[in-house]
C-alpha positions as CSV (number, residue, x, y, z in Angstrom):
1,X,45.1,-11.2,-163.7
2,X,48.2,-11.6,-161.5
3,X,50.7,-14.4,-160.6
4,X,52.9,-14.9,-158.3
5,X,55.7,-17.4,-158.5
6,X,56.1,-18.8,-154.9
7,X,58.7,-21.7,-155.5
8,X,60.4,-23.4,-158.8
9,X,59.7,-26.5,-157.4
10,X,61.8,-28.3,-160.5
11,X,63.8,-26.7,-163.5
12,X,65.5,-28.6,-166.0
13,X,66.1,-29.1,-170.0
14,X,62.5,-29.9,-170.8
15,X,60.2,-27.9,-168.0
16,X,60.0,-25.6,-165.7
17,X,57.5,-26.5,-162.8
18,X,56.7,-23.8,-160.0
19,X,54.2,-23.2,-157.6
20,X,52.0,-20.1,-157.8
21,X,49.7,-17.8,-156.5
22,X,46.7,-16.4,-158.9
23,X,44.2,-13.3,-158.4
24,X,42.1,-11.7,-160.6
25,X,40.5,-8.9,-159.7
26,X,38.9,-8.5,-156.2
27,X,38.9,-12.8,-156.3
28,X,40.3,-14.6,-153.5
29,X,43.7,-15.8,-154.4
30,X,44.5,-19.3,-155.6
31,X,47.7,-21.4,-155.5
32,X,48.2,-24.1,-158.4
33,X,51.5,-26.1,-159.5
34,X,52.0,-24.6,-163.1
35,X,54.4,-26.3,-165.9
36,X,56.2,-24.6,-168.3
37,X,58.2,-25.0,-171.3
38,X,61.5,-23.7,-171.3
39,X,60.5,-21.3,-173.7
40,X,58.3,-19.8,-171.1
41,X,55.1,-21.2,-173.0
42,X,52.7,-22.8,-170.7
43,X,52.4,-26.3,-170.6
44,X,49.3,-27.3,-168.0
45,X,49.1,-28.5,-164.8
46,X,50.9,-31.7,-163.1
47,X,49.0,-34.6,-165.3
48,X,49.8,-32.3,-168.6
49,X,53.7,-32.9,-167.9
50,X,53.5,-36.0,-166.2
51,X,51.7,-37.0,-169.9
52,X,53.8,-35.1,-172.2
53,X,57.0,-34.9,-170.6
54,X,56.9,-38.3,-168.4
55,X,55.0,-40.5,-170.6
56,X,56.0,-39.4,-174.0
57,X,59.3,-37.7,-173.6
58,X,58.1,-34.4,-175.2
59,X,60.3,-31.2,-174.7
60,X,57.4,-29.0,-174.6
61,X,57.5,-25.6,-177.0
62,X,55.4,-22.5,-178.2
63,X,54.9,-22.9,-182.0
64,X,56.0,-18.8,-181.8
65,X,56.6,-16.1,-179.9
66,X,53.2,-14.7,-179.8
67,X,51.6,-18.0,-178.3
68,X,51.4,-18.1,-174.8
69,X,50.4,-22.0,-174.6
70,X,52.9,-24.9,-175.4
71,X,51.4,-26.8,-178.0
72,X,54.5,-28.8,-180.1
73,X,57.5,-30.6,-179.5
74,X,60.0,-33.1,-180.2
75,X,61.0,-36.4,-178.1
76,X,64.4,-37.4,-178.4
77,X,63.2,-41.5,-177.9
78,X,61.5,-41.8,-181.0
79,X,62.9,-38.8,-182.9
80,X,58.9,-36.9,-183.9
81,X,57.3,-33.8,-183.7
82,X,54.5,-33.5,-181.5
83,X,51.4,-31.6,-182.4
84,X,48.3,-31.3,-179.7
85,X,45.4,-29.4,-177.9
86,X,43.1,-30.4,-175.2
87,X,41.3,-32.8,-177.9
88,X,44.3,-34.9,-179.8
89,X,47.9,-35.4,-180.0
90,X,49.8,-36.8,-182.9
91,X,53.3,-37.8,-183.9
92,X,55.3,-36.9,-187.3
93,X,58.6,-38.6,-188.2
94,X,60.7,-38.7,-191.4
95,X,58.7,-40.9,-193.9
96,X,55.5,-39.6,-192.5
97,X,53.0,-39.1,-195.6
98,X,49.7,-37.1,-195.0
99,X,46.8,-38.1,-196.2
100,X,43.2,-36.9,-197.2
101,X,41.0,-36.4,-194.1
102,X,44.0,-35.8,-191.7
103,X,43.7,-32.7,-189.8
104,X,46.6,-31.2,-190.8
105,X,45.5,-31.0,-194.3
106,X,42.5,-29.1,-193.2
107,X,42.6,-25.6,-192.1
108,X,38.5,-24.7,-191.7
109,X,40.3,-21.5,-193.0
110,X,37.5,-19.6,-196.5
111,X,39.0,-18.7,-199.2
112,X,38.1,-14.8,-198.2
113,X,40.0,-15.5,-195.2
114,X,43.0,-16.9,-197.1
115,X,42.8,-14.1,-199.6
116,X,43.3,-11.1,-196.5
117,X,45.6,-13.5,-194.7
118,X,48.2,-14.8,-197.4
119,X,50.9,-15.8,-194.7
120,X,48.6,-18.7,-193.0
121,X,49.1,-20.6,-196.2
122,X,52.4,-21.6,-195.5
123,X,50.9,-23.6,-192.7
124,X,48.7,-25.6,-194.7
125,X,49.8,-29.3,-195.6
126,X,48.8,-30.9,-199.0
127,X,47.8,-34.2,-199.1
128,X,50.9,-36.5,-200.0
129,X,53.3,-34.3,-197.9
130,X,56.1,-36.4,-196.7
131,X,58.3,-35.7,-194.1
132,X,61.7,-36.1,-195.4
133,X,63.2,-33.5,-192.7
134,X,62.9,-33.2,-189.0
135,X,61.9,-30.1,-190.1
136,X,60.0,-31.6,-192.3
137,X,58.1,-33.0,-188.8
138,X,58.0,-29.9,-187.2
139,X,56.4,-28.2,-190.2
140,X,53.1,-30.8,-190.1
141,X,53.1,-30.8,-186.5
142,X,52.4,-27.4,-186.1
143,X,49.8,-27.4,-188.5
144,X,48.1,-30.6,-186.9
145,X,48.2,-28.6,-183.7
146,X,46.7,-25.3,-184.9
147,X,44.0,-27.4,-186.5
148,X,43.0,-29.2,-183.0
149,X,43.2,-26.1,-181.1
């Protein structure tokens, strides 16, 4: 797949928004408008960061380096982490206790899995986490977003 950035059509603190040209393989090419997180991690297309960004106030990030897709951040107006996918989004601010059911306490991860994959435990919540931190925020709203995706 190729793209070609034609124009940065806007560029500020909380997105990058450009428009592009796509091909993939012998296809015809394509132009979209493409949003981006300042952190390079994609974000959508217009109505993603007119959502996010304009609606919410999210500063769009990657939840790590090796992700290619925006899928947390924090909003400055009502001081949370964001956590989302194409199916749910959700908000965690200090005093933010998780419960039983909420999809941050669930991974869908086996036991087998956990055993060969030690390091994914760190991103499991127990139930009766509270958010004492921004960090704290950050922490559940990652693993809210992995367990929507």
């Amino acid at each position: 797949m190729e793209r070609v950035i034609l124009k940065v059509l806007e560029s500020n603190e909380k997105f990058i928004l450009n428009l592009e040209e796509w091909s993939y393989g012998g296809c015809e090419k394509t132009e979209m408008v493409a949003a981006y997180g300042v952190d390079g991690g994609y974000i959508g297309g217009v109505n993603d960061l007119l959502w996010l960004v304009g609606k919410r106030g999210i500063k769009p990030e990657r939840i790590n380096k090796e992700s290619n897709a925006c899928s947390i951040g924090f909003s400055e107006d009502d001081q949370k982490w964001y956590g989302w996918s194409h199916r749910a989004i959700f908000g965690f601010g200090i005093g933010h206790v998780t419960k039983e059911g909420e999809c941050q306490t669930m991974s869908g991860y086996t036991d087998e899995y956990i055993k060969d994959h030690p390091e994914e435990l760190e991103t499991l919540i127990k139930v009766g986490f509270e958010c004492k931190t921004l960090e704290d925020c950050k922490k559940v709203a990652i693993a809210f977003a992995r367990s929507v995706s």
